[in-house]
N, C-alpha and C positions, 0 to 999 in steps of 0.2 A: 622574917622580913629583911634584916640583915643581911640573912644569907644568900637571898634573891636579886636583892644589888648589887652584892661584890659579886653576883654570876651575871652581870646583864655589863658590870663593868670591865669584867675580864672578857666575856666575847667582843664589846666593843674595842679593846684594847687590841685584841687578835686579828678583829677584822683590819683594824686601822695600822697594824705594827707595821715598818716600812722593814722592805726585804730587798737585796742588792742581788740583781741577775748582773752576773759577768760573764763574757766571752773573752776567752786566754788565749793565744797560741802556746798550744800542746809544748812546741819546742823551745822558746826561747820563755814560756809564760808571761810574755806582752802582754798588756791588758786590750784590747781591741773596741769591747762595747761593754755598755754597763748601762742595764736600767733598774730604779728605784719603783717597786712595785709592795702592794700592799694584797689582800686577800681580795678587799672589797674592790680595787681596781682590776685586778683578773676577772671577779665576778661579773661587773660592769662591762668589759671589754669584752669576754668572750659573749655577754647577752647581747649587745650591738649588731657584734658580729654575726650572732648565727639569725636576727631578725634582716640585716641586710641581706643575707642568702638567701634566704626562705623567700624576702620582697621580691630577690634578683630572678629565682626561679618562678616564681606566679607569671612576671611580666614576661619572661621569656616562653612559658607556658601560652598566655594568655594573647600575644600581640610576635609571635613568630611561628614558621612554618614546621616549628618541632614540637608543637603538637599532635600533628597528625601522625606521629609516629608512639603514641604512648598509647598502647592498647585500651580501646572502650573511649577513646574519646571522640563525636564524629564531628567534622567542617561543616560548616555552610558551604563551602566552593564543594568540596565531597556532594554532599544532600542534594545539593542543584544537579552536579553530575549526575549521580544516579538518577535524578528525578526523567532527565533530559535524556540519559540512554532507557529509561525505559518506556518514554511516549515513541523515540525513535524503534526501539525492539514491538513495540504493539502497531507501529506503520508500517512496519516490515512485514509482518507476521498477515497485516492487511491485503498488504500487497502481493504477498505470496498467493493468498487466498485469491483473489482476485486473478491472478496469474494463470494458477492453476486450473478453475474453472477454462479461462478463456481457451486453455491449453487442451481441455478436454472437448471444448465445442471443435476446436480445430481438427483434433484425433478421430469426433464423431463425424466429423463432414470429407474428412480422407478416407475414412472406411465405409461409408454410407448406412450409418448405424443411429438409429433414433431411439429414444424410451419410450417404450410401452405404459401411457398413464391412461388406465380405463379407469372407468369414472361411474358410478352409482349415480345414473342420473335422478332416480326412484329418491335416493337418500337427499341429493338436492335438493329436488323441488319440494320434500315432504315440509322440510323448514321452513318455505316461504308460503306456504296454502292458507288460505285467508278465505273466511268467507263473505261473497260479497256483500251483502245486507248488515254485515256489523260496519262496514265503512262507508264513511263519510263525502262523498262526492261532489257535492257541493260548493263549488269554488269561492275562496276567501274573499276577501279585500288585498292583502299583499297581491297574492297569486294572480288579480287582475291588474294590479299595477305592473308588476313583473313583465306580465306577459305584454303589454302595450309599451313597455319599453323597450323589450327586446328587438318587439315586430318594428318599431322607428329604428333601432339601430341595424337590423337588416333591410330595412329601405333603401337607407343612404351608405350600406358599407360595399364601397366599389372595389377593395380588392381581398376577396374572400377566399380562404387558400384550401383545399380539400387534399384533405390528409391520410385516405383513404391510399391503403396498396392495390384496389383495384385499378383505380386511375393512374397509377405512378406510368411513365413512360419511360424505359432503355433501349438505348441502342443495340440491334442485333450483332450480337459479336461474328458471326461468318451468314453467308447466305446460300441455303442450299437444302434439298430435301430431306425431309426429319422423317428418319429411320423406325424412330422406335420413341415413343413420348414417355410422359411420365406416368407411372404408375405405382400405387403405395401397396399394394396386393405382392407385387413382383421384387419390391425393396427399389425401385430403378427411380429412382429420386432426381433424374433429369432425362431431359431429350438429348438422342444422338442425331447431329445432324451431318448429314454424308457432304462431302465436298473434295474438291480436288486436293492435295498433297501441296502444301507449302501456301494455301491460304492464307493472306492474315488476316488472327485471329484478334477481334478489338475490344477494348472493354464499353461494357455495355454501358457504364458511369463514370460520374468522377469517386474516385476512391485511391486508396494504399495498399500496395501490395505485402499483403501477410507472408504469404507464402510463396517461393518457387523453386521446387528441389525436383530431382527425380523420382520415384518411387517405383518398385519391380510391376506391380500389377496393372497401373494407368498409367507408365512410364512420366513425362515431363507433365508436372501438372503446378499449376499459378491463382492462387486464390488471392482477391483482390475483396476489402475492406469501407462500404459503405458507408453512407449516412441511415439513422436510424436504426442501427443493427444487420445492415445487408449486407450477405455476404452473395458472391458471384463465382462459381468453382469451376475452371475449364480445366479437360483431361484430356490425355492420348495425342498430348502435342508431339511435332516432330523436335519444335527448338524455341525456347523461351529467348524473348527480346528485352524484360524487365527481369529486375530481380526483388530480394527482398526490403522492403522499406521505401521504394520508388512510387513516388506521387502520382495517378497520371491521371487522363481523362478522359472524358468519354468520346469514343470513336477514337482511341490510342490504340494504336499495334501493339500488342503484348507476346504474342505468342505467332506459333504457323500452326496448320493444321497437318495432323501428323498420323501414323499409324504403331504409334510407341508405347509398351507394358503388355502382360503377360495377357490382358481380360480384351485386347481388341480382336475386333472384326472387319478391320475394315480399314481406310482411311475415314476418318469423321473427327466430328469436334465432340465431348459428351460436356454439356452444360448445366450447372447445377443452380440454384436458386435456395439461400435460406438467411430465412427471415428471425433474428432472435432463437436462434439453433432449431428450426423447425424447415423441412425442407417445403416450399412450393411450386407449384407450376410455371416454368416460365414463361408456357405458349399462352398464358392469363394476359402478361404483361410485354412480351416480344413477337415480333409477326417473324418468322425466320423465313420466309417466300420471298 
């Protein structure tokens, strides 16, 4: 027991013995500085010390921009970035898509090229075959209401707008004897109409011009961009008056009539009509006489 207190009294004495640090000069051995340190004051000092570093680092970690430089750790401002360039990279990627379809209805209406989608009409209608006597014909209570509402709001509704392509009305882009009509057998996906050389040629609507370049086969040719998906395709021009992105309107000069590219016969206008990339007749909806 003895021996255990003069060991607990002699480390206390060790820890607490005072020890003189001096600074000399080497040459003349000046004394310059001198501090009175003990073991337990080293001990204490450098623990301070190395908890304010360790503090100084967290905060400098934690509340500056040199975090983002220590491997494995990510930002909020990073996180939002990425988040933000990749809604932007998926609007892109949309747009693209989007692009390139339109690019392709473009390419099929400069070449006069359609898809071939035949149609099992057999396989249709097999799905919808009902027999009659298991249904119910009979008209409801809603279904009478309905119907006597409807019929009062087409009593009194005075401007009714019919949205049918049959009735759509354009203006004839040149006037002058059609050649050669259209025909789906022949691939000839518009009328050619014969007319004098340097005609002008107008648009049949209001629309924006897509297109106006030359090309080897239908030399000058100006495709012009619709409401509802209509597209308008004049070919075999002598000289285009619009170009690309030009607003204009209907019964606007756009073109002359010409006898320009490798596929003419002729002087004439060849006029195209497509509706949601499907080509139709124009003589449906233009009187060209």
């Amino acid at each position: 027991m003895a021996k255990k207190v003069k060991r607990r009294k002699e480390i206390k004495r060790k820890l607490l013995h005072k020890y003189r640090l001096v600074i000399l000069n080497e040459s003349t051995f000046e004394e310059k500085i001198s501090f009175k340190l003990s073991r337990l004051n080293v001990f204490v000092t450098a623990s301070i010390f190395m908890i304010a570093l360790i503090g100084l680092t967290i905060l400098l970690i934690a509340f500056t921009p040199l975090r983002e430089y220590i491997p494995g750790y990510s930002s909020t401002a990073l996180k939002r970035q990425a988040t933000e360039l990749t809604y932007k990279t998926d609007s892109l990627v949309r747009t693209l898509n989007y692009t390139n379809r339109y690019l392709d209805n473009i390419r099929m209406v400069l070449k006069g090229d359609i898809e071939n989608n035949e149609i099992n009409r057999d396989s249709l209608y097999e799905q919808y075959k009902l027999d009659p006597a298991s249904v119910d014909l009979s008209p409801i209570k809603e279904d009478s209401l309905l119907r006597a509402e409807v019929a009062l709001e087409d009593k009194y509704n005075l401007f009714e707008r019919d949205t049918n392509r049959k009735n759509l009305v354009l203006f004839p882009p040149v006037t002058g004897t059609v050649s050669m009509g259209y025909d789906l057998e022949s691939k000839h996906y518009a009328v050619d109409i014969v007319a004098p050389i340097d005609t002008p040629v107008k648009a049949v609507a209001n629309g924006t011009v897509i297109f106006s370049e030359w090309t080897a086969d239908t030399g000058y040719v100006i495709i012009l961009e619709h409401q509802d998906g209509l597209l308008s395709v004049y070919k075999h021009n002598g000289s285009l008056a619009k170009f690309q992105g030009t607003v204009v309107r209907g019964g606007e000069v756009i073109a002359s009539v010409g006898n320009t590219g490798e596929l003419t016969t002729g002087p004439h206008l060849h006029f195209e009509l497509w509706d949601d990339g499907n080509p139709v007749d124009p003589q449906n909806f233009i009187d060209f006489n």
